[in-house]
Steps between C-alpha positions, in 0.01 A plus 500: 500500500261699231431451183776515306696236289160294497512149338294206463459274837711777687299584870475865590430672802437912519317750627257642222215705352239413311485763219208375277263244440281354174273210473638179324299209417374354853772737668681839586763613349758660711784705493710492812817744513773534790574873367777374255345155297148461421367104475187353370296302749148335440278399774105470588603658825380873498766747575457838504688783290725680706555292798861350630595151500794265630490213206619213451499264264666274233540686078298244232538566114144568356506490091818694562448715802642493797201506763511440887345218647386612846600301827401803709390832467485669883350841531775780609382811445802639687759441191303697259710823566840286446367353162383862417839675599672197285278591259589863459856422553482270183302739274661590208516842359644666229753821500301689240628826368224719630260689265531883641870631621571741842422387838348094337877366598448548817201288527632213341508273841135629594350383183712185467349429881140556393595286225633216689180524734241472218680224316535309802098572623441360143713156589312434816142557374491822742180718570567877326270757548622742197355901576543753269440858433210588242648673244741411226840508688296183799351355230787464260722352788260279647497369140871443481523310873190251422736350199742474792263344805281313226200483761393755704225693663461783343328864639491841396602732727253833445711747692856571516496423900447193674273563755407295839130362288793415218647276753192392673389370155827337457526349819211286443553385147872376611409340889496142349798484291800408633805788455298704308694735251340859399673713274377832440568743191505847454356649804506401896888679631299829599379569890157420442627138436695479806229346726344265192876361454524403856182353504550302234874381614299416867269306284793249418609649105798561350486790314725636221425858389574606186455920448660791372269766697735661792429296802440566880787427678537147674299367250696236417479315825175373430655316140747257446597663181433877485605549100429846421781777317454733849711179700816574313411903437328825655520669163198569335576306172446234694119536449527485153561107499175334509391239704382304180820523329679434859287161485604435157824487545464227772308299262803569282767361749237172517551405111163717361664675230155591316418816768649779327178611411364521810815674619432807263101484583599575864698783379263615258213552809742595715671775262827332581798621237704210651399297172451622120150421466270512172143587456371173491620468872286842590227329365518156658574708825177738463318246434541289783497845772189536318363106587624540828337808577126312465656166630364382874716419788666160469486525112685200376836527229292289254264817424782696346702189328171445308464883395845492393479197263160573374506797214157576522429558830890658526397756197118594667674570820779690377260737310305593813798546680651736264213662421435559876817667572495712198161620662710545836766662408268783304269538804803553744710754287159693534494466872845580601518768708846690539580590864847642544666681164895360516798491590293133507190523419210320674133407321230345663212272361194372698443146403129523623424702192650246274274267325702211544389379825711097476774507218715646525576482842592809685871462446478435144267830476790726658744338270271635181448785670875546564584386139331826379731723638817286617738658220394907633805520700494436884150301600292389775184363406262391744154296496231519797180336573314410832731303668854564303748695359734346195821685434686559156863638490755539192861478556529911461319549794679233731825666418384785577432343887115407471409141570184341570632314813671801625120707485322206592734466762431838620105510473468177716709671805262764483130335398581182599112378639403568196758264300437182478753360309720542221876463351666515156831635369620858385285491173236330595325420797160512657280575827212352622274723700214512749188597290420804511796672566654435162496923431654622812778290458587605121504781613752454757709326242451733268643772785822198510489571153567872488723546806747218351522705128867634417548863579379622175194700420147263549146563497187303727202467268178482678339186530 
């Protein structure tokens, strides 16, 4: 027997949840839900968010509302996971048609899953610990989910992988709650988030990982939902669907119809042609890589809705950040360096000549830098500093055989104790080095470089 069909004087019996609580006039105000029906109860008792009942109990009409009056409310924390799975069975989502075309159909059931969780972590009142990447394409799907979960805990995530102190960090802040739900956005599927994940699974969350970078295989065994374009495709347009917009479209399937916006500001950061997007969107987008850039760890979704919806601040920021990479881009077209002279041709720039020392970030500098030169014919472009290498390609030199996974690929067989990390795609992708060795491995890719040119007449510059 749940709660279903109620009526006045009929007595109910079923395992529950309490999802929320508010103060009434000399009592609490609860909401009790068996995964399907919610009911209003009132009581001085104190009962605790979260937390699994059997109730029982006879329905009174209050000024019109049906409301349980409590015979017995016995602790059983044991049926929370069947009122959750009830829950998730019940959610309803909606078959929307999807914003972007290609490879999106087959991702339907993944994002109608994630749907169904969220909506049903939202019915029970559950704990959600909401991470996300900081830079426009996190931040703009973060923003989407929250109209989804309603209340959340909400952290920036400073770095694209989720590292063991991630998880540490995480461990603690989720030890109390009961089936604790983390969902993370737009970075964590790469090997250096391979031991955070399990960490974090050990430490008793459920984690759904939504990203669009190419992830480390067997990643997906630490989530219970793995939505990202690479689990239905090992093409690389599958990196061109953004986590944000990925996230938007499971706020989509859960009735929030107002996220278009955000949709196309992922895209705009990401440089994602999946969507027609305007200027405005490259603005809202710049200026929010440009926030995030300064923001601290744990950095809270609040601090961006207000810059969004307050003109003044939105317009002061927006200046400095265009102004700032106007400066940037001049500085590195100064600085670039060209290394090999076609069939694909390969320029340098050292980022620790740069001025710009925070924003933009080191990828965002290579993309400028690559933007100079991207429509020259075949292209490699490649950023260094102590302690990385970012890689640029355009699609005339990948069909002409060069990728950035294929020479990273090839430089960490050979240098590996100086690699530290890394990963990416076949036009863009990154390594992290051991500092101070940052030279002697360009160089090596740069060697990658010129012994995987086509057969036609080349040149090495000296560096």
């Amino acid at each position: 027997m749940g709660f279903r069909n109620l009526g006045e004087g009929k007595h109910i019996e079923a395992e529950c949840v309490v999802s929320s609580a508010k103060k009434g006039r000399d009592y609490t105000i609860y909401i009790l839900t068996d995964g399907e029906e919610d009911v209003e109860m009132h009581s001085r008792e104190f009962y605790k968010i979260g937390d699994a009942y059997f109730a029982s109990g006879t329905v009174m009409n209050e000024r019109g509302f049906f409301v349980l009056k409590p015979e017995k409310m016995e602790r059983r924390p044991e049926a929370y996971s069947a009122v959750l799975h009830k829950a998730e069975e019940n959610a309803k989502v909606q078959k929307e048609k999807l914003l972007a075309d290609g490879l999106m159909e087959g991702l339907r059931e993944r994002i109608e899953k994630v749907g169904k969780k969220l909506l049903a972590a939202r019915k029970l009142g559950r704990f959600v610990l909401l991470k996300f990447h900081n830079d426009a394409d996190g931040v703009s799907g973060a923003l989407a989910l929250i109209q989804v979960i309603g209340n959340a805990q909400t952290h920036q995530q400073n770095s694209a992988a989720y590292r063991v102190t991630d998880a540490m960090r995480d461990v603690n802040v989720i030890r109390y709650e009961r089936s604790p739900l983390v969902v993370i956005v737009d970075c964590g599927s790469g090997e250096e988030s391979c031991e955070g994940l399990e960490i974090l699974k050990a430490g008793g969350a459920e984690i759904i990982l939504i990203d669009h970078h190419p992830p480390e295989k067997g990643v997906e065994r630490f989530c219970s939902v793995f939505l990202s374009p690479w689990a239905v495709s090992e093409e690389e347009e599958a990196s061109t669907y953004p986590a944000g917009y990925l996230a938007c479209e499971v706020a989509r399937a859960c009735g929030r119809k107002e996220v278009e916006h955000l949709a196309k500001m992922a895209c705009a950061g990401d440089k994602s042609g999946i969507m027609p997007i305007s200027e405005e969107d490259r603005e809202r987008a710049l200026v929010i890589d440009y926030m995030a850039t300064y923001a601290e760890f744990g950095n809270r979704l609040e601090f961006y809705e207000h810059a969004l919806g307050e003109k003044e601040l939105y317009a002061s920021i927006l200046f400095q950040a265009r102004e700032r990479m106007e400066r940037v881009k001049e500085e590195v077209g100064r600085m670039m360096k060209k290394r090999i002279e076609g069939p694909v041709a390969v320029y340098t720039v050292d980022f620790e000549k740069v001025s710009a020392k925070e924003f933009p970030g080191k990828g965002k500098l290579t993309s400028r830098a690559f933007e100079l030169v991207m429509h020259e014919g075949p292209v490699v472009v490649l950023g260094f500093w102590d302690g990385g290498i970012s890689f640029r390609l355009n699609e005339d030199a990948v069909l002409r055989g060069i990728t950035a996974v294929k020479i990273m690929g090839v430089v960490r067989a050979k240098m590996g104790d100086f690699i530290e990390g890394g990963g990416g795609h076949a036009r863009a992708a990154s390594l992290k080095i051991r500092r101070g060795y940052t030279k002697e491995v360009l160089e090596e890719v740069i060697n990658q470089l010129q012994a995987s040119q086509p057969q036609e007449k080349q040149a090495l510059q000296p560096s």
